[in-house]
N, C-alpha and C positions, 0 to 999 in steps of 0.2 A: 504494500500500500504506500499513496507518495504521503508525505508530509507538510506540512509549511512550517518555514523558516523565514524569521525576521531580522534584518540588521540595521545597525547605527550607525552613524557618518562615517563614512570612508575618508574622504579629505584627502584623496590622492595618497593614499599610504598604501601603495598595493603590496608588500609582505604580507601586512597587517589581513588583506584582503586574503590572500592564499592559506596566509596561516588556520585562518578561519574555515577556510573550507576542508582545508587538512585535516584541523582536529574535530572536526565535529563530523556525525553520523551523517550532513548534508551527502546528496545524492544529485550532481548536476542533472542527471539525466532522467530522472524520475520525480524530483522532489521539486518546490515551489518556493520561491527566492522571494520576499519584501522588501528591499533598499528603502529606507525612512531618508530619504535625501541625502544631499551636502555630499554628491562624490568628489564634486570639482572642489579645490582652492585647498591649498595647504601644502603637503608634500607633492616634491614633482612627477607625480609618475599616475595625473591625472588619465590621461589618453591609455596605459596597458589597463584601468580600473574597469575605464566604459570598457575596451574589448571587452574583458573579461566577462559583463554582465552583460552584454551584446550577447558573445555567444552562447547565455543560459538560453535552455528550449522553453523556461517557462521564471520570466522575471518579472515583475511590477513593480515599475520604480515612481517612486511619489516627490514630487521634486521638493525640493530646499532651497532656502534665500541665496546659497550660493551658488546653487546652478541656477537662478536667474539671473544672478549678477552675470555669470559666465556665458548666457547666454545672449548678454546683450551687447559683451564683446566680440563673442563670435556671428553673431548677425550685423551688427550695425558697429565695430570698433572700438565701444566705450568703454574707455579701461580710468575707471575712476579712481583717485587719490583711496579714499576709504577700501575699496575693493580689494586693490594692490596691497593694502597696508595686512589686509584682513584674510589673506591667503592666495588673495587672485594671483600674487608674481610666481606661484608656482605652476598652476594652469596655464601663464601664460609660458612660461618655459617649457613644460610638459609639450604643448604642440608647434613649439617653433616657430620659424618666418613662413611655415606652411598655414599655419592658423588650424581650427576645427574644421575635421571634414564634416560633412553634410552627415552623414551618417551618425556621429555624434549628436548634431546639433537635432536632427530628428526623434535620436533617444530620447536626450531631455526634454523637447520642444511638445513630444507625441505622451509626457507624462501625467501621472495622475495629482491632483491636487491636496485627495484624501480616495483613500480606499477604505468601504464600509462592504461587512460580508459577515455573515452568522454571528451580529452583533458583535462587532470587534471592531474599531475604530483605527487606523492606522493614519496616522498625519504627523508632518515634519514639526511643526512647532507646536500648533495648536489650537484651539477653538472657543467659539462662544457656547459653555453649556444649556444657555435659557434660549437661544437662537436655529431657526433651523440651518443645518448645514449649507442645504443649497443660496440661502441667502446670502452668505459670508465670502470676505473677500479672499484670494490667493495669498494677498499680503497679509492678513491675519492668519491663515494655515502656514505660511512658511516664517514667520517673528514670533506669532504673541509666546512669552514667558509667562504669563500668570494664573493659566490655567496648572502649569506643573510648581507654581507657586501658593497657589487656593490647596493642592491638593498634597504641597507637603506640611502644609500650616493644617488644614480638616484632618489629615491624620492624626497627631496628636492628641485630637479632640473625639473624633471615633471614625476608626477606622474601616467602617464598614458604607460610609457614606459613597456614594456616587455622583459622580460629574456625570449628566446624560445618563439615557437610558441602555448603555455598551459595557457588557459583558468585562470588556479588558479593550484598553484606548494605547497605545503603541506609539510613543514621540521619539523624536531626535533632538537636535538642535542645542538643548539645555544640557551642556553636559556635566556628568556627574560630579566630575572631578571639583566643578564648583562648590560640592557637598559633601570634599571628603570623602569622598568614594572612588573607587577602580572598578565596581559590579553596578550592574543595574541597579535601579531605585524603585520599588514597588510602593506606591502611595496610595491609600482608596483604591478607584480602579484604573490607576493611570501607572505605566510600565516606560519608566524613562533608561533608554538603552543608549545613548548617545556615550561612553564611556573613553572619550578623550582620546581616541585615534588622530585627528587633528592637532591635537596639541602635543603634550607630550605622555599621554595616556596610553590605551588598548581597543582596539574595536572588538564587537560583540555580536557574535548570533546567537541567535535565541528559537528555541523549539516553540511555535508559539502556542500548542495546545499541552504541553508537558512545563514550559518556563524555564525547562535545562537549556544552559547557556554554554559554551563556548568562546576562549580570548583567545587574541593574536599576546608576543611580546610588548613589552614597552614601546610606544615607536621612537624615544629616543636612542632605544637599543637598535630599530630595526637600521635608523637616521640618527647614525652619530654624530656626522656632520652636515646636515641639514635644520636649519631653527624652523619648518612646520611655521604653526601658528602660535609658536613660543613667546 
C-alpha cells in the first residue's frame, strides 16, 4: 500500500533533501510526497532540489513566500534587496547566467496554494481559522505566523482545542529552531515541520498518518562553508 509523506522547507539544501529520502521508509515510486514550500532561497543547490521533486511520479508541492519571491525573478528579473538578503543569492547562483528553465518555473508556477484532503490541512504558512479558505489571500497562506503563534500560546491553556475544523493542519515557514527545537512542534492540531534546513538546522519528513519522522544532518554539517540563511 502507498503512503503519504510530508516535508518542510528544503531551502536548496539538497543532502538534507537525499538524506531524507534515504532514511526514511519513503518509497519514490509508490508513495506520495507533500513539499510544504520554500524549496528555493538559501543553500545553492536550488535547481538539483526541483529535479529531484520533478522526477517524483507523484509530488504536490504547495508553494512558499520564497518560491514567489523566486519566481518573480525568474519570470520578470526582480531580484530585490530583501530577497537576496533572505536567501535569494543562492537560487540565484544555483541556476546561473542560464537563469530558470521553464520547467522549473512551471513547477512552482503550476503549485498549490493549500492542499485540503481527508480533513488535513497542509499550507506553507498559514490561515484564517474563522474565514473560509477559499476567500483568503496567497499572501496570507504563504507569511501569516500567528496562526502557529495562537496555537502554541492555546496549548498551554488546553491542548485539545482546534484551529478549524482539520483533523491535523501541516505548516512550514515558522521554523522551529525559533523554539528551541530541532523536531517538529505539535501544538493543538497544528504540526509545525519546518525544522531549520534553511538555516542552520535539519529538514524533516514526516509519515503523515503514523507522525514518525525522519532528519537529514545539521546543514551546517552538510554546508560547512556555505552561511545558508545564517
Amino acid at each position: 500500500m502507498s503512503r503519504q509523506y510530508v516535508i518542510g522547507d528544503i531551502h536548496g539544501n539538497y543532502p538534507a533533501l537525499m538524506q531524507c529520502f534515504e532514511r526514511s521508509p519513503f518509497r519514490p515510486e509508490h508513495d506520495r510526497l507533500i513539499v510544504l514550500g520554500d524549496v528555493c532561497d538559501g543553500y545553492p543547490q536550488v535547481r538539483e532540489c526541483v529535479d529531484a521533486l520533478i522526477s517524483l511520479p507523484n509530488c504536490d508541492f504547495v508553494i512558499g513566500n520564497h518560491d514567489v519571491w523566486a519566481l518573480e525573478w525568474a519570470r520578470h528579473g526582480v531580484m530585490r534587496d530583501d530577497w537576496l538578503k533572505l536567501g535569494g543569492e543562492g537560487t540565484v547562483r544555483s541556476y546561473g547566467s542560464e537563469g530558470m528553465p521553464q520547467v522549473h518555473i512551471n513547477f512552482l508556477a503550476d503549485s498549490n496554494s493549500y492542499i485540503l484532503e481527508d480533513n488535513r490541512l497542509f499550507v506553507h504558512g498559514g490561515f484564517k481559522p474563522r474565514q473560509p479558505l477559499e476567500q483568503q489571500s496567497l499572501d496570507t497562506f504563504t507569511w501569516d505566523r500567528d496562526l502557529f503563534i495562537n496555537a502554541a500560546h492555546q496549548h498551554t491553556v488546553d491542548r485539545s482545542y482546534s484551529f478549524g475544523p482539520y483533523t491535523d493542519i501541516f505548516i512550514g515557514h515558522t521554523t522551529t529552531q525559533a523554539f528551541d527545537s530541532l523536531e517538529p512542534l505539535h501544538v493543538c492540531n497544528v504540526w509545525a515541520i519546518d525544522t531549520g534546513a534553511g538555516w542552520s538546522g535539519k529538514l524533516t519528513i514526516m509519515d503523515v498518518e503514523s507522525k514518525a519522522f525522519w532528519q537529514s544532518d545539521l546543514a551546517t554539517e552538510l554546508y560547512p562553508d556555505e552561511p545558508g540563511r545564517r
